[in-house]
C-alpha positions in Angstrom: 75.8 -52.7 -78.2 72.1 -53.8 -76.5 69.7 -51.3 -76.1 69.9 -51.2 -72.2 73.8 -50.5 -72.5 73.5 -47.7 -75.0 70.6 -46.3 -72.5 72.8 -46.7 -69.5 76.1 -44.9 -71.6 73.8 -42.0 -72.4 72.5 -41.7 -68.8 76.1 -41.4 -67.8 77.0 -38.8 -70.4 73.9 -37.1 -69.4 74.8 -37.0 -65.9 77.8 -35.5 -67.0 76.5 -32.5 -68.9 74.0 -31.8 -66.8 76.4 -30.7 -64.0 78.7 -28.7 -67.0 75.7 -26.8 -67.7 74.4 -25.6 -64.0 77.9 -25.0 -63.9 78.1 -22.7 -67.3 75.2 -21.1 -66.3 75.4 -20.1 -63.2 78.8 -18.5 -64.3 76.7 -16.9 -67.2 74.1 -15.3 -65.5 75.8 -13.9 -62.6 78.1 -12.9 -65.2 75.5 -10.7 -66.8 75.0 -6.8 -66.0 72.4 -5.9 -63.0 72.2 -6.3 -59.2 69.0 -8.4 -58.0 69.4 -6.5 -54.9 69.2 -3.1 -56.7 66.2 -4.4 -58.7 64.5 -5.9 -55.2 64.8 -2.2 -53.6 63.7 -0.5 -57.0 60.6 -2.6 -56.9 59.7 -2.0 -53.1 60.2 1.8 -53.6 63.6 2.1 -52.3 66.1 0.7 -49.8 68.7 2.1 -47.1 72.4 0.7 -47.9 72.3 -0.7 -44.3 69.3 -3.0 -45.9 70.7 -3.5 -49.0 74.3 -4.9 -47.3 71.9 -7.3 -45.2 69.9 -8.3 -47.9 73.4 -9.6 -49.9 74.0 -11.5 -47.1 71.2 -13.4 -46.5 71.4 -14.2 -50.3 74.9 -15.2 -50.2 75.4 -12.8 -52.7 78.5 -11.6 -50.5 80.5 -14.2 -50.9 82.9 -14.8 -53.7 81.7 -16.3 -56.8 83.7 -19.6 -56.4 81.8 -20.3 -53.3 78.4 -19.7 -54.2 78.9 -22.1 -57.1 80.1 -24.8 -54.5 76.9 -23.8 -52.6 75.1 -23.8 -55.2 75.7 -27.3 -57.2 75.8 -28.7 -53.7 72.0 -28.1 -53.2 71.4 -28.6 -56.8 73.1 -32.5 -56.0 70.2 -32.7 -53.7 67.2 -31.1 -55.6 67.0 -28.0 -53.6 67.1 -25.2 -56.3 67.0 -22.5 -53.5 64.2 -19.7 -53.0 63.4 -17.0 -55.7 64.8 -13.6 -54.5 61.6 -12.1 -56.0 58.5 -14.0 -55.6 60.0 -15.4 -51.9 58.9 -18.9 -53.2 61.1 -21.9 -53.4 61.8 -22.2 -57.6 60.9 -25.7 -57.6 57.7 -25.1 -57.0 57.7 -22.7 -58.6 58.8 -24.5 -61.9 56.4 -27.6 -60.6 53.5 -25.3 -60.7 54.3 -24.2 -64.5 55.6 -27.4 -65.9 52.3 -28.8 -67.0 51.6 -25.8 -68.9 54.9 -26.1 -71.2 54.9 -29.1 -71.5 51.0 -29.3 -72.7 52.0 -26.4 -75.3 55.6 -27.5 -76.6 54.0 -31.4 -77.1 51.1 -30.2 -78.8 53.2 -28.1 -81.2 55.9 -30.9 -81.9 53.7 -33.6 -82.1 51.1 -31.1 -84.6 54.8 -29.9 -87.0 55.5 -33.7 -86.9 52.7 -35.6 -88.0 51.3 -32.8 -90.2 54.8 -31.9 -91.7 55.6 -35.3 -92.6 52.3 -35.5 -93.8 52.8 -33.1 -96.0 56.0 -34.1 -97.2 54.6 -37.4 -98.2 52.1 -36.1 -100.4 54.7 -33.5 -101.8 57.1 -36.3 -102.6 54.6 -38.7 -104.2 54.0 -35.7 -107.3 56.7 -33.6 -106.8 56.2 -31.6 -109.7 52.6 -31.3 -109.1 50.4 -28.2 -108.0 50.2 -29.9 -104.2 53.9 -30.4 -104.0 54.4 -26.5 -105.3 52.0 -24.9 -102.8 53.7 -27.4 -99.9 56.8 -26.0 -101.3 55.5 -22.3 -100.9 53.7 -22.8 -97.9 56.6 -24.3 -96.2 59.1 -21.9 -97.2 56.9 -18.8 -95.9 56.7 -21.1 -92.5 60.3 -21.1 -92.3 61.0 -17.8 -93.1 58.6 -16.4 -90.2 59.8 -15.4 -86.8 58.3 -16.9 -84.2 57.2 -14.0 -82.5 55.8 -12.2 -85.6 53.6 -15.1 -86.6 52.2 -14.9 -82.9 51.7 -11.2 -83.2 49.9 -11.9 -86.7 47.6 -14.2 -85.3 46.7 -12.5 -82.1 45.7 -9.1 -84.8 44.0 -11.3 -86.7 41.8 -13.5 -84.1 41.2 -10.3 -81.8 40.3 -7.6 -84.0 39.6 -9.0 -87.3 38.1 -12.7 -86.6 37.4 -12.0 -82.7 36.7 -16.1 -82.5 39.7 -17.2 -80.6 41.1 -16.3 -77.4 44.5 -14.9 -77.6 45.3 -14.7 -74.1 45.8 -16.9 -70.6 45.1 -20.9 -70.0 41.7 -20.2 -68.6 38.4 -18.0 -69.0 38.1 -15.9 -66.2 34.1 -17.9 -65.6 36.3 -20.9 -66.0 34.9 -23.6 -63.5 38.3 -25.7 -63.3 37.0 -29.1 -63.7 35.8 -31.4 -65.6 34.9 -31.5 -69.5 34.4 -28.0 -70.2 37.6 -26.8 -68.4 39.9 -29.6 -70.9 37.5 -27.8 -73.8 38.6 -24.0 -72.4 42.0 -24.9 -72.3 41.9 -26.6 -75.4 40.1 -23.7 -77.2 42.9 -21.3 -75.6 45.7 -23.7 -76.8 45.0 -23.5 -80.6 46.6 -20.4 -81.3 49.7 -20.9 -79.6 50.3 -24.7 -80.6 49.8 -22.9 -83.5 52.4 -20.2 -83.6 55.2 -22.6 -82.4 54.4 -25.1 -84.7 54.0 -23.6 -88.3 57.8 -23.0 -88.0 58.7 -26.3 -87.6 56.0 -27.8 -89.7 57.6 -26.4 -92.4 61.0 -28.3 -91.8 59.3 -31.2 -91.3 57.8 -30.8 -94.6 61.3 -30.0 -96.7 62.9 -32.7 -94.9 60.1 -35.4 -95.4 60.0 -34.2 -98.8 63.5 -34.3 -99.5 63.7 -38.0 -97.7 61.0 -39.6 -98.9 62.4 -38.6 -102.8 65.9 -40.1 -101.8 64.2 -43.1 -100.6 61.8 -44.1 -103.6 65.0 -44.1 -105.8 66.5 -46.4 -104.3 66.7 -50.0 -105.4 64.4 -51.6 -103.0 61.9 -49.6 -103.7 62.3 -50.4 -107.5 62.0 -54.3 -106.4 59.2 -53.9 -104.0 57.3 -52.3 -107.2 58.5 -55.1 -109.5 56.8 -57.8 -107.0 54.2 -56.1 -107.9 53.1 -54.9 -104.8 50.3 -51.9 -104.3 51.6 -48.3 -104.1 50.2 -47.8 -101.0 52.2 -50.7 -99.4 55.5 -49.3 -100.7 55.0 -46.2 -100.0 54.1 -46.2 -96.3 55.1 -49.5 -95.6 58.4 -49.4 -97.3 59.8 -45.8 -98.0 58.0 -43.8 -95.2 60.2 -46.2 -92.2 63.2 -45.5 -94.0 62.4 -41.9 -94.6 61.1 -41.2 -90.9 64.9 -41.6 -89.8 66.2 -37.8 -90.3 62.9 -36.8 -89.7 63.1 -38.0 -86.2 66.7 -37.2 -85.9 65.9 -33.5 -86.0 62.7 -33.7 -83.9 65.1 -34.6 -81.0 67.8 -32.3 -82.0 65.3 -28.9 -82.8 63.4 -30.0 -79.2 65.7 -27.3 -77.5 64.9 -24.5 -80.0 61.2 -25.5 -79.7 61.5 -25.4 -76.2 63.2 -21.6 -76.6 60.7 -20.9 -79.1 57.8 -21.6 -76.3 59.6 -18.8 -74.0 58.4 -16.2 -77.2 55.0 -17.7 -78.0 54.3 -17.9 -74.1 55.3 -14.0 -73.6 52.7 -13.4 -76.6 49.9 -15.0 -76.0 50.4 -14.8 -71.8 50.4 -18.7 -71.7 51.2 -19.5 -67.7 54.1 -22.1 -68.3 58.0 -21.8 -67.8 58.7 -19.3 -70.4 56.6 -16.6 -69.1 58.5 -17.6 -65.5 61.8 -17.0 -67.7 60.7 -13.6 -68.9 59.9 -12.2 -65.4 62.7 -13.6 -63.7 65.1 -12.5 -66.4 64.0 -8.8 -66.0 63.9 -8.8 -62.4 67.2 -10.6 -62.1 66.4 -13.7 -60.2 69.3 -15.8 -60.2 67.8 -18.7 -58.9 64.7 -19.2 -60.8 66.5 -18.4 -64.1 68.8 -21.0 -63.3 65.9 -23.3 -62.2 64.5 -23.1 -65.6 67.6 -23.1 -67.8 68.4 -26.4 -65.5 64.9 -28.0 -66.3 65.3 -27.2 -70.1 68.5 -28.7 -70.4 67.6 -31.6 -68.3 64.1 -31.8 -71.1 66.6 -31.7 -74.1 68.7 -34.1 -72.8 66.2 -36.5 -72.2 64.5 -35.7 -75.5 67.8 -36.6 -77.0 68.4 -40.2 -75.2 64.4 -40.7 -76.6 65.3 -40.2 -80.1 68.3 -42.7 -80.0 66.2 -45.1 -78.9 63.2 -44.6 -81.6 66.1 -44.0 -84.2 67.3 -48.0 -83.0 63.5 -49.1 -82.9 63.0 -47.5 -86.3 66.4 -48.5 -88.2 67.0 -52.1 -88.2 70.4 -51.7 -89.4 71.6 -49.9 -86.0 69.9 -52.9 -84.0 71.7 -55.9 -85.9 75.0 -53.8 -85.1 
């Protein structure tokens, strides 16, 4: 199969789950304990039930739950994600407005755990009885065994009370001027800590898994011939074992790309970053239907996409899937 047609047959599936998933969640969340209405009046200091009956209405929240879904996926069909019962703003721009943010902070952290994890793994696979493959070992396992959330509490103690050298808080500084070379260096500096957080986790995978690859692939038989030609270690061993042992690697950089972009929603309600998982957080506990959905809807749509990009590196990267 080309590459085009294996592009197009994903695009179709793709299509497909997309609309099974706005459908599972919307039954999901509406499924879930809590009125929004009840939360809207608790917020606003109280409501009369002639207000709250009104305000059900003009939400559709009246109306059976079959027919809001039709409403629902029919506006969804046409890119309207409706209005956010809380904030009174429509959710996608609302999610618009908090995109770049993710997105800077979940592709900083995956591109960081990938490069430096397989990194890593490399040099632990070379020696893998040495010292440096021990302490990879070590140090990965403690990555992997650390919540997300915990390592982002660790690191906010440490670089605001102990080492006081990092911000641990918001995008911006409050004197922040908002353009030009010394805003991209303020929102780098506040970006450390949690590309940081999110990416020591899977770092550590990266590392196992590199390790682990890179070890099955320099004893395998081409390997033993490339070294018989004589060629330099160097050559074989990033020329020759590190394309063939980039293949799982990859294959679970697209598969984890949903639990990364979960992980965000933690790392984002720790360090206050402005992106989609704080959105989540305050729309889950004010129960805003629509802009939870809006962001579950943008996730999956992210991890479907991320998924179609991997099975076209996977084909770029393993010449064995192209000939077939």
């Amino acid at each position: 199969m080309s590459l085009a047609r294996a592009v197009a047959s994903r695009l179709i599936q793709g299509l497909a789950l997309v609309l099974a998933v706005v459908v599972l969640n919307f039954v999901l969340v509406h499924a879930a304990p809590g009125d929004p209405v009840e939360t809207i009046a608790g917020a606003s200091g109280g409501m009369s039930e002639e207000m709250m009956t009104e305000l059900r209405k003009q939400y559709g929240l009246d109306k059976p739950l079959y027919v809001q879904l039709g409403v629902y996926v029919g506006r969804v069909v046409t890119g309207d994600l409706g209005y956010s019962y809380f904030f009174n703003l429509p959710v996608t721009q609302m999610i618009g407005e908090r995109v770049p943010a993710t997105l800077l902070l979940v592709l900083s952290a995956v591109l960081s755990a990938f490069i430096i994890g397989t990194g890593l793994g490399v040099l632990s696979a070379r020696k893998p009885n040495g010292v440096l493959s021990q302490f990879i070992t070590v140090l990965s396992m403690v990555g992997f065994a650390a919540p997300v959330f915990w390592m982002g509490i660790m690191l906010v103690i440490l670089f605001a009370s102990v080492l006081p050298i990092m911000p641990v808080s918001g995008m911006r500084s409050l004197d922040s001027s908002g353009g030009g070379i010394g805003d991209i260096v303020d929102v780098a500096h506040h970006l450390v800590l949690p590309t940081l957080t999110l990416a020591l986790v899977y770092l550590a995978q990266y590392s196992r898994l590199a390790r682990s690859s890179m070890l099955d692939v320099l004893g395998s038989d081409f390997i033993r011939t490339a070294r018989a030609k004589g060629l330099a270690d160097r050559v074989v061993l990033y020329k020759h074992a590190l394309r063939n042992a980039l293949l799982p690697v990859v294959t679970v950089l697209g598969l984890q790309f949903g639990n990364v972009m979960a992980g965000a929603i933690l790392v984002e309600t720790v360090f206050n970053w402005p992106g989609l998982g704080r959105l989540a957080f305050e729309a889950v506990l004010r129960r805003d239907y629509p802009t939870i959905l809006g962001v579950l809807l943008f996730s999956s749509i992210v991890v479907i996409v991320m998924n179609l990009l991997t099975d076209v590196a996977y084909r770029l990267i393993d010449p064995r899937i192209k000939a077939s």
